[in-house]
MARPA-193114 format. One record per atom (N, C-alpha, C, O, CB): residue in three letters; chain; atom name; x, y, z. Coordinates in pm, whole numbers, plus 50000, padded with zeros to 5 digits. Atoms other than C-alpha are relative to their C-alpha. Glycine has a CB too. Example, Ala and Ser with C-alpha at 12.3 -4.5 7.8 and 13.67 -1.06 7.14 Angstrom:
2
<node ALA; A; N; <50089; 49881; 50000>>
<node ALA; A; CA; <51230; 49550; 50780>>
<node ALA; A; C; <50090; 50120; 50000>>
<node ALA; A; O; <50194; 50118; 50066>>
<node ALA; A; CB; <49901; 50003; 50125>>
<node SER; A; N; <49918; 49881; 49994>>
<node SER; A; CA; <51367; 49894; 50714>>
<node SER; A; C; <49923; 50109; 50073>>
<node SER; A; O; <49974; 50220; 50090>>
<node SER; A; CB; <50041; 50046; 49858>>
//
This chain:
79
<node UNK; A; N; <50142; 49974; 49986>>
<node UNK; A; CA; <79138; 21615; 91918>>
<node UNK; A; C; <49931; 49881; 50069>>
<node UNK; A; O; <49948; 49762; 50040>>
<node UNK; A; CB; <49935; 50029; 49862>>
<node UNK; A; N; <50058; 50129; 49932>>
<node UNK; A; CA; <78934; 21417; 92148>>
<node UNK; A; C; <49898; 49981; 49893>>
<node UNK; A; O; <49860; 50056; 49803>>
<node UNK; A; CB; <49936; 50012; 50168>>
<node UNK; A; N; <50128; 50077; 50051>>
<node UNK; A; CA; <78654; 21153; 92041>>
<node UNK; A; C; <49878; 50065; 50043>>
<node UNK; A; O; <49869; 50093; 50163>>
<node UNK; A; CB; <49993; 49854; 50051>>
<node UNK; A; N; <50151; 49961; 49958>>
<node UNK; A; CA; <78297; 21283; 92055>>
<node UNK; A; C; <49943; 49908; 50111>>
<node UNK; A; O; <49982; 49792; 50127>>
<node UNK; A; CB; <49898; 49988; 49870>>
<node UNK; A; N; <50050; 50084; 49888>>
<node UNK; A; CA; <78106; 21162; 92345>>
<node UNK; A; C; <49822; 49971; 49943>>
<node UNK; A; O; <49735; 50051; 49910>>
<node UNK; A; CB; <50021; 50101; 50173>>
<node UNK; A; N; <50140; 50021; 50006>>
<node UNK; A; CA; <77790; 20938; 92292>>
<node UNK; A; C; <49899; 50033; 50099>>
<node UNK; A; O; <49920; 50064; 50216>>
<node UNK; A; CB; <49987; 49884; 49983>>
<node UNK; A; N; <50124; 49936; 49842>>
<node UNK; A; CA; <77458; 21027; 92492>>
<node UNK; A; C; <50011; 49960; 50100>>
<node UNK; A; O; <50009; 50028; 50203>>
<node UNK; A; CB; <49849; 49976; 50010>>
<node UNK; A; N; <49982; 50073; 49859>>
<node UNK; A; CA; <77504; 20769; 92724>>
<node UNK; A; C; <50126; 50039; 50092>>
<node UNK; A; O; <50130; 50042; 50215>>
<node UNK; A; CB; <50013; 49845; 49973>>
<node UNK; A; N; <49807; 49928; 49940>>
<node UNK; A; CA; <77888; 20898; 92817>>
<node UNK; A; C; <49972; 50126; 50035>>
<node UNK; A; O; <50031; 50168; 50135>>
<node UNK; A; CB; <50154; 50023; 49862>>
<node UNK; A; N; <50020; 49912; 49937>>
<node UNK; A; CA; <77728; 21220; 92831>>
<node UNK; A; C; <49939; 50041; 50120>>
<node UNK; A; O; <49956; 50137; 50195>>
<node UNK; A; CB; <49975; 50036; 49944>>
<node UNK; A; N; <50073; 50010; 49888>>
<node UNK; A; CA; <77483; 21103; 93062>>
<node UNK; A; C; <50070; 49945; 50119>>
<node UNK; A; O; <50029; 49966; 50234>>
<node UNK; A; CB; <49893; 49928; 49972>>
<node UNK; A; N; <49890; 50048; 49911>>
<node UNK; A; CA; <77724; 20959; 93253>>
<node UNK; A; C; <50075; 50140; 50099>>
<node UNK; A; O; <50067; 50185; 50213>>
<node UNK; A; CB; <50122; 49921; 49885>>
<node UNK; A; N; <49936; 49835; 49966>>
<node UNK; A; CA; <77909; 21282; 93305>>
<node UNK; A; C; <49934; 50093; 50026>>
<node UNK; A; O; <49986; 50200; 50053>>
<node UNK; A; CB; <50066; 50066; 49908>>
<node UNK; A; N; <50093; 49896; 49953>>
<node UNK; A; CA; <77644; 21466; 93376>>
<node UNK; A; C; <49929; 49999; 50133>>
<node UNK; A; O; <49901; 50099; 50200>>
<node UNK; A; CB; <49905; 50007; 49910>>
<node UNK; A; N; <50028; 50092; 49886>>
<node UNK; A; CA; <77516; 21233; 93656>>
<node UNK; A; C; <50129; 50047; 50109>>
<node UNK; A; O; <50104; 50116; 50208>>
<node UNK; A; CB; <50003; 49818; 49945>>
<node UNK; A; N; <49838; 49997; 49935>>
<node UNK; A; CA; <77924; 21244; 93801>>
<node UNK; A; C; <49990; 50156; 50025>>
<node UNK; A; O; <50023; 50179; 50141>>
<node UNK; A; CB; <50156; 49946; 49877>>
<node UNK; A; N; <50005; 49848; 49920>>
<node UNK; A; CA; <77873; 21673; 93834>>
<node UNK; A; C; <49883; 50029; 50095>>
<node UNK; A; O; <49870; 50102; 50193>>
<node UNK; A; CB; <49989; 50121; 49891>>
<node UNK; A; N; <50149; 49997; 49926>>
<node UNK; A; CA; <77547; 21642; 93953>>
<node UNK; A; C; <50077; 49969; 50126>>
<node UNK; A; O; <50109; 50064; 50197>>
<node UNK; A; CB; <49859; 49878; 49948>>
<node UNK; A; N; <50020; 50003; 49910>>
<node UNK; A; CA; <77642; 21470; 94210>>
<node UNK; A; C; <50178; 50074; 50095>>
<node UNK; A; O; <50199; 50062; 50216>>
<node UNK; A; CB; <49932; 49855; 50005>>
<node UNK; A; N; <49942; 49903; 49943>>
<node UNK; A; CA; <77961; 21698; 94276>>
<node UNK; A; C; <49944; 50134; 50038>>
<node UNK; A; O; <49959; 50210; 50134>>
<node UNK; A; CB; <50086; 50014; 49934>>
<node UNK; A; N; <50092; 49854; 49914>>
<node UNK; A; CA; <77743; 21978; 94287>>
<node UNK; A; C; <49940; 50000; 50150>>
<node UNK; A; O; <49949; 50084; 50240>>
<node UNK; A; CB; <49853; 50034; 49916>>
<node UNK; A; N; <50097; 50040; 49892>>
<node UNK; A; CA; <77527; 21825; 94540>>
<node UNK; A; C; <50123; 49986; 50123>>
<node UNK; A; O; <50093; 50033; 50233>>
<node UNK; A; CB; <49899; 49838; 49959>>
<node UNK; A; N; <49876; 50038; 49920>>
<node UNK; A; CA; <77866; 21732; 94732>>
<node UNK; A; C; <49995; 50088; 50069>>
<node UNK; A; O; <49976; 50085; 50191>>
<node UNK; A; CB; <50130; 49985; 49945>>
<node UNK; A; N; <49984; 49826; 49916>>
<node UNK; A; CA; <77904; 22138; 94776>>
<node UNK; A; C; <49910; 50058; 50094>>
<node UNK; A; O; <49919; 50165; 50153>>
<node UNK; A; CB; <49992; 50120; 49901>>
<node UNK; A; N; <50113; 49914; 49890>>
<node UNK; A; CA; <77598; 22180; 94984>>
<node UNK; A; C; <49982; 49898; 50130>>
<node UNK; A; O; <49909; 49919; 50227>>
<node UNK; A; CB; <49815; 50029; 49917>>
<node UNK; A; N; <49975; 50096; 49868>>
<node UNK; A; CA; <77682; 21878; 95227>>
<node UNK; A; C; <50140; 50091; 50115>>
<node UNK; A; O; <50216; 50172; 50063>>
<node UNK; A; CB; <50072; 49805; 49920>>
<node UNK; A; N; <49943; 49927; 49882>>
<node UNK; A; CA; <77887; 22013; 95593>>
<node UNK; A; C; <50152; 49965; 49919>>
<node UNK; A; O; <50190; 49872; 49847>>
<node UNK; A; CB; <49961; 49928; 50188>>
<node UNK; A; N; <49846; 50019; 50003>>
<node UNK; A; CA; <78247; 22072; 95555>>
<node UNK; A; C; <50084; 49884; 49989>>
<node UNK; A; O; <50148; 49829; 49899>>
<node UNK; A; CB; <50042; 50043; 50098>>
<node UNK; A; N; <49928; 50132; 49962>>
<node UNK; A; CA; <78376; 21801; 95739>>
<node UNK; A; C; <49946; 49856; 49945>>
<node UNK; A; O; <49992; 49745; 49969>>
<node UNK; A; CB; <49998; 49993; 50153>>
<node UNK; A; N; <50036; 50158; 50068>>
<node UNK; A; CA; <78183; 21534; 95543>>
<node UNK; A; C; <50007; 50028; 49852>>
<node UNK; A; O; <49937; 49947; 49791>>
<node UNK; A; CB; <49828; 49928; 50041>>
<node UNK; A; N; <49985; 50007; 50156>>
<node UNK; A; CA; <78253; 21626; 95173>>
<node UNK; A; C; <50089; 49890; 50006>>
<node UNK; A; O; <50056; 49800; 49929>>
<node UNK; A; CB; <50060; 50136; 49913>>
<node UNK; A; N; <49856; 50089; 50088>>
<node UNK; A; CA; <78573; 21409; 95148>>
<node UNK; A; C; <49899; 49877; 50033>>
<node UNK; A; O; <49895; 49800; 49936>>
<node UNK; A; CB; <50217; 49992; 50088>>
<node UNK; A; N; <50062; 50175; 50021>>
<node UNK; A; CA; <78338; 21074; 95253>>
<node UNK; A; C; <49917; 50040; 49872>>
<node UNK; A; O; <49966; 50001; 49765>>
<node UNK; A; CB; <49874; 49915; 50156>>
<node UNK; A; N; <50026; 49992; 50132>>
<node UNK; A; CA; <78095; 21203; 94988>>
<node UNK; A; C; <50063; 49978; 49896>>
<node UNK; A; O; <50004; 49914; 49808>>
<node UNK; A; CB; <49974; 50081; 49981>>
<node UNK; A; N; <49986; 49974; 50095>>
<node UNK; A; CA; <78309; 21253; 94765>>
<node UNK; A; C; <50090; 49879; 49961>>
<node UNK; A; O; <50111; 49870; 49840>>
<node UNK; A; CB; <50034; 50126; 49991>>
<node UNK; A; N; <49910; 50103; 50028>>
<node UNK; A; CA; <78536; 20949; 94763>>
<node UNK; A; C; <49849; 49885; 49982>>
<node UNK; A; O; <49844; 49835; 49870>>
<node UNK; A; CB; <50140; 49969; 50144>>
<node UNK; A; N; <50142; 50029; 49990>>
<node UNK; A; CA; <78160; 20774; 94823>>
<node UNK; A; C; <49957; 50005; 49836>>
<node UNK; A; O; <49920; 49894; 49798>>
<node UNK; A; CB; <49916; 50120; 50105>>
<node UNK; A; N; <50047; 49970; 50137>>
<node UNK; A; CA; <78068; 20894; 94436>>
<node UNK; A; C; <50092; 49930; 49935>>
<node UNK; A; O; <50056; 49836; 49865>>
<node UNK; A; CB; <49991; 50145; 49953>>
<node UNK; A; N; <49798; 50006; 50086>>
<node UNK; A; CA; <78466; 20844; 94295>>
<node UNK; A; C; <49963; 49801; 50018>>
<node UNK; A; O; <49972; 49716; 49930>>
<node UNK; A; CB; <50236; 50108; 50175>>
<node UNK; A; N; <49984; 50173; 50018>>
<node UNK; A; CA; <78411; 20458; 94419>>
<node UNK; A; C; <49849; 49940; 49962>>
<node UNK; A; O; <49844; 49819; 49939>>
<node UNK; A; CB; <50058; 49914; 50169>>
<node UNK; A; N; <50081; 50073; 50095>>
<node UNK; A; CA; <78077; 20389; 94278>>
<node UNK; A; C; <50005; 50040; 49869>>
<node UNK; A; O; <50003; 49937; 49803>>
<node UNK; A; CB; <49875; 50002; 50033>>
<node UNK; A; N; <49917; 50016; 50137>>
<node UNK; A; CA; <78169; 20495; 93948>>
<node UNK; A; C; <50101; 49948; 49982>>
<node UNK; A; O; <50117; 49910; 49866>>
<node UNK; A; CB; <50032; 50091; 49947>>
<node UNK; A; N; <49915; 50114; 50047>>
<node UNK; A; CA; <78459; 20303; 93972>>
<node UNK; A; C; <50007; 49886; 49973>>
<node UNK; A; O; <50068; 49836; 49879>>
<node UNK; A; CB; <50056; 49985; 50039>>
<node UNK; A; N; <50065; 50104; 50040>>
<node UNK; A; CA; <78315; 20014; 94021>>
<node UNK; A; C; <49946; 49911; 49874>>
<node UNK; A; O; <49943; 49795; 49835>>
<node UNK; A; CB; <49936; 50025; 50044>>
<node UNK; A; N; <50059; 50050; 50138>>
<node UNK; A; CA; <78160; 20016; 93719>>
<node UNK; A; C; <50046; 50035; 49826>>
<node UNK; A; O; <49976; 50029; 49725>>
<node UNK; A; CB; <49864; 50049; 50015>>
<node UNK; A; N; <49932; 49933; 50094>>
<node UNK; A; CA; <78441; 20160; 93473>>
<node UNK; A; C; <50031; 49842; 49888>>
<node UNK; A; O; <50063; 49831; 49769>>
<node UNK; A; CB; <50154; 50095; 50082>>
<node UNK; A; N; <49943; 50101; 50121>>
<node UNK; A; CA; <78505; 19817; 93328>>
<node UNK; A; C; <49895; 49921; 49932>>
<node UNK; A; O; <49905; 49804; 49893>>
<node UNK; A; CB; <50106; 49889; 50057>>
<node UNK; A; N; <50105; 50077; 50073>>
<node UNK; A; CA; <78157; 19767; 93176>>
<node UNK; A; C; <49997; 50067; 49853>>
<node UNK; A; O; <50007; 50189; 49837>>
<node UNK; A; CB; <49847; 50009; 50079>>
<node UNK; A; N; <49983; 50034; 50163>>
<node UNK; A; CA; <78159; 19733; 92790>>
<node UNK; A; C; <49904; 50162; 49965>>
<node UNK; A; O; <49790; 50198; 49995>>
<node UNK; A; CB; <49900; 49798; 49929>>
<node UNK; A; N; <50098; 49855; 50054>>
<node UNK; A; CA; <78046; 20086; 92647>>
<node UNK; A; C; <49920; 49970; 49926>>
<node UNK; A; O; <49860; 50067; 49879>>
<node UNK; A; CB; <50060; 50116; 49923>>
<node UNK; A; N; <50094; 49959; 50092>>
<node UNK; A; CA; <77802; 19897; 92404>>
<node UNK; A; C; <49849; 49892; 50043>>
<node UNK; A; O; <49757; 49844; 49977>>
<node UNK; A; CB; <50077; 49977; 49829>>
<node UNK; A; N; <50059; 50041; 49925>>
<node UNK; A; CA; <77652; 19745; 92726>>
<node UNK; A; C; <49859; 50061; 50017>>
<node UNK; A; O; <49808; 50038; 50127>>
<node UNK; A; CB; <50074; 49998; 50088>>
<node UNK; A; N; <50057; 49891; 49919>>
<node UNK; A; CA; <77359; 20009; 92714>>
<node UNK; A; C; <49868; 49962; 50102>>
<node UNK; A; O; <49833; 50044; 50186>>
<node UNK; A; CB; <49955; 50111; 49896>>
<node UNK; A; N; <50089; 50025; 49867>>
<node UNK; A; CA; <77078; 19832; 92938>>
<node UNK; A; C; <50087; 49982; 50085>>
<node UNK; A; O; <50041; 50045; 50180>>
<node UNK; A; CB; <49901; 49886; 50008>>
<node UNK; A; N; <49876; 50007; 49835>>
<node UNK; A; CA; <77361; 19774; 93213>>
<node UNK; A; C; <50008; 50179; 50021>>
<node UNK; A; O; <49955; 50253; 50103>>
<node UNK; A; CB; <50240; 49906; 49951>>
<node UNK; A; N; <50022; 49861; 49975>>
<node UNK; A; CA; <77421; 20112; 93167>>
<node UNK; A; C; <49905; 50092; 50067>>
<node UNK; A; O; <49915; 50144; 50178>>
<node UNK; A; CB; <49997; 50034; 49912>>
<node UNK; A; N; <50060; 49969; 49948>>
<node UNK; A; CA; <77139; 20246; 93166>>
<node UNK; A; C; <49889; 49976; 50130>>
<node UNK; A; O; <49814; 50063; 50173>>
<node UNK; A; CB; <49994; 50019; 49930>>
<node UNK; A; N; <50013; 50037; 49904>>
<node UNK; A; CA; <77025; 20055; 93439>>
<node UNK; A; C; <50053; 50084; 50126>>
<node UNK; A; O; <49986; 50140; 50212>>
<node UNK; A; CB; <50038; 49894; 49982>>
<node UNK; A; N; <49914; 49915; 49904>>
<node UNK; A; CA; <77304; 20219; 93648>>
<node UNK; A; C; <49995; 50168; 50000>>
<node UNK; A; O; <50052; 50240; 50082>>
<node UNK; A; CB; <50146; 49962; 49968>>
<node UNK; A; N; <50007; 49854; 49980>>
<node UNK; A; CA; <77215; 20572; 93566>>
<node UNK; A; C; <49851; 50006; 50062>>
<node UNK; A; O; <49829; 50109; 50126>>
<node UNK; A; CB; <50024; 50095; 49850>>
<node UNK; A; N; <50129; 50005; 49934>>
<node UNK; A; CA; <76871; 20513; 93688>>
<node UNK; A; C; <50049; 49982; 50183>>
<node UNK; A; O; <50015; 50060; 50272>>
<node UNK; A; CB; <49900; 49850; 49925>>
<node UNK; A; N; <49952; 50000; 49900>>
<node UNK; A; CA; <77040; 20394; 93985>>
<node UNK; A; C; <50053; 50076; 50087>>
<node UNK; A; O; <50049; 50078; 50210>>
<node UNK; A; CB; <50043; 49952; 49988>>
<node UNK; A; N; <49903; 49959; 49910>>
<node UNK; A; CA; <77263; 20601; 94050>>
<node UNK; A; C; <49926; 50167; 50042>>
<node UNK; A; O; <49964; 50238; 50136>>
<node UNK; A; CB; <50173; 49995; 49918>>
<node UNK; A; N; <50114; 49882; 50041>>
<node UNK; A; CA; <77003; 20907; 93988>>
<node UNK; A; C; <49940; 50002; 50127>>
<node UNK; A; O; <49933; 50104; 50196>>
<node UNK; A; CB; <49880; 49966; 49867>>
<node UNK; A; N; <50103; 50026; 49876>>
<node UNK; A; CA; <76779; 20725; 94285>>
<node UNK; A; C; <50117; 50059; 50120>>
<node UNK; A; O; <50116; 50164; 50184>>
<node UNK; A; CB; <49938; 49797; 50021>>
<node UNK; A; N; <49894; 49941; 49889>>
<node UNK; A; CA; <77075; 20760; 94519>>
<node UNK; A; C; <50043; 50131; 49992>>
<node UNK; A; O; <50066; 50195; 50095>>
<node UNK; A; CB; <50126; 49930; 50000>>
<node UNK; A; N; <49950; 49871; 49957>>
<node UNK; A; CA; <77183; 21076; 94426>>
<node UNK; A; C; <49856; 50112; 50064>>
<node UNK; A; O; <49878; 50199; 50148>>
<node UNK; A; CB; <50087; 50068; 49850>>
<node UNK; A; N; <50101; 49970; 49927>>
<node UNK; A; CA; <76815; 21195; 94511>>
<node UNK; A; C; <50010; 50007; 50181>>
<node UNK; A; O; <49998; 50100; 50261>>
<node UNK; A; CB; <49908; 49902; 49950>>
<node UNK; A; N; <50009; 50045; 49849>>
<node UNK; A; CA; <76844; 21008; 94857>>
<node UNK; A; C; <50092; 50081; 50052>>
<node UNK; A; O; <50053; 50159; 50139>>
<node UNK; A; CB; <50031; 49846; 50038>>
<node UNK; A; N; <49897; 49916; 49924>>
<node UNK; A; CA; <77188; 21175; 94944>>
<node UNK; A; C; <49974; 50118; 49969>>
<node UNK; A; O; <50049; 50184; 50042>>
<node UNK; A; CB; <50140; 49976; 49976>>
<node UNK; A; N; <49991; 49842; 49992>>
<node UNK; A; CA; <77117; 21517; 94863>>
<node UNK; A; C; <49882; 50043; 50064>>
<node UNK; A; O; <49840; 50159; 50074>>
<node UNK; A; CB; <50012; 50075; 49858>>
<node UNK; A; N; <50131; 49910; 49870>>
<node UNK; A; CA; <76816; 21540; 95102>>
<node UNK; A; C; <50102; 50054; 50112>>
<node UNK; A; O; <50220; 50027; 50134>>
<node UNK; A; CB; <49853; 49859; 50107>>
<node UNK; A; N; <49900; 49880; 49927>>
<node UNK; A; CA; <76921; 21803; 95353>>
<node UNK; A; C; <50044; 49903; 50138>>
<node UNK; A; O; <50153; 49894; 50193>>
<node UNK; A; CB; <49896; 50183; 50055>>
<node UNK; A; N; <49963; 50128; 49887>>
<node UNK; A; CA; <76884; 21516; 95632>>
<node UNK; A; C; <50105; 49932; 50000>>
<node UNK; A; O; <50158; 49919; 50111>>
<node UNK; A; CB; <49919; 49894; 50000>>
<node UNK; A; N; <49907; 50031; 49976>>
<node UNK; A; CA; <77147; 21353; 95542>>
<node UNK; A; C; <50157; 50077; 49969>>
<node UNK; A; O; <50198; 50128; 49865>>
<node UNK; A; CB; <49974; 49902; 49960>>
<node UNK; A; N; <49851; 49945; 49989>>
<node UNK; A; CA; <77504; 21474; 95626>>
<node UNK; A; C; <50085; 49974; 50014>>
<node UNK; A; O; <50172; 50057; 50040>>
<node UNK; A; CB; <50032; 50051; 50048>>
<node UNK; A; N; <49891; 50081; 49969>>
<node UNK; A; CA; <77729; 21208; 95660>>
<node UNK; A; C; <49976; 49903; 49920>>
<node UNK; A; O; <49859; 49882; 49888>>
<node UNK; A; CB; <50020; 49960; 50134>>
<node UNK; A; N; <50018; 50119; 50055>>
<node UNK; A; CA; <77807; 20898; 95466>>
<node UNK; A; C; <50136; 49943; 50058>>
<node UNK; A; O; <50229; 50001; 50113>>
<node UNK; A; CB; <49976; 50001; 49838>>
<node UNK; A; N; <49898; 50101; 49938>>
<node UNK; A; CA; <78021; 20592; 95553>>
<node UNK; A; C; <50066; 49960; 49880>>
<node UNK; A; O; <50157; 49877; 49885>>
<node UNK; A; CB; <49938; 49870; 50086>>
//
């Protein structure tokens, strides 16, 4: 049986589909930068202390703003 997930882990994970959803309405040929684009800023930040929660939540604010910015229809490519 897995461990229950705290709010913040949920928020976490909820943030991470979000912005797979958003992935699905970017052109064909640019999902895989998106999507490796998402995969390496959450990685980035996998080795911060789960009872870190202003870092945390810092970074879901963050990452919230950006996923805003990339899912305007304007942009269609990322590097």
């Amino acid at each position: 049986m897995m461990a229950r997930l705290s709010g913040l882990q949920r928020e976490v994970l909820s943030l991470y589909r979000k912005c797979l959803r958003e992935i699905r309405k970017k052109p064909v040929e640019s999902r895989n930068n998106f999507k490796s684009f998402a995969r390496t800023e959450f990685e980035k930040h996998m080795a911060i202390n789960k009872k870190d929660f202003s870092a945390i939540e810092y970074l879901l604010r963050k990452g919230s703003r950006q996923l805003e910015i990339y899912s305007s229809s304007g942009i269609r490519n990322i590097q």
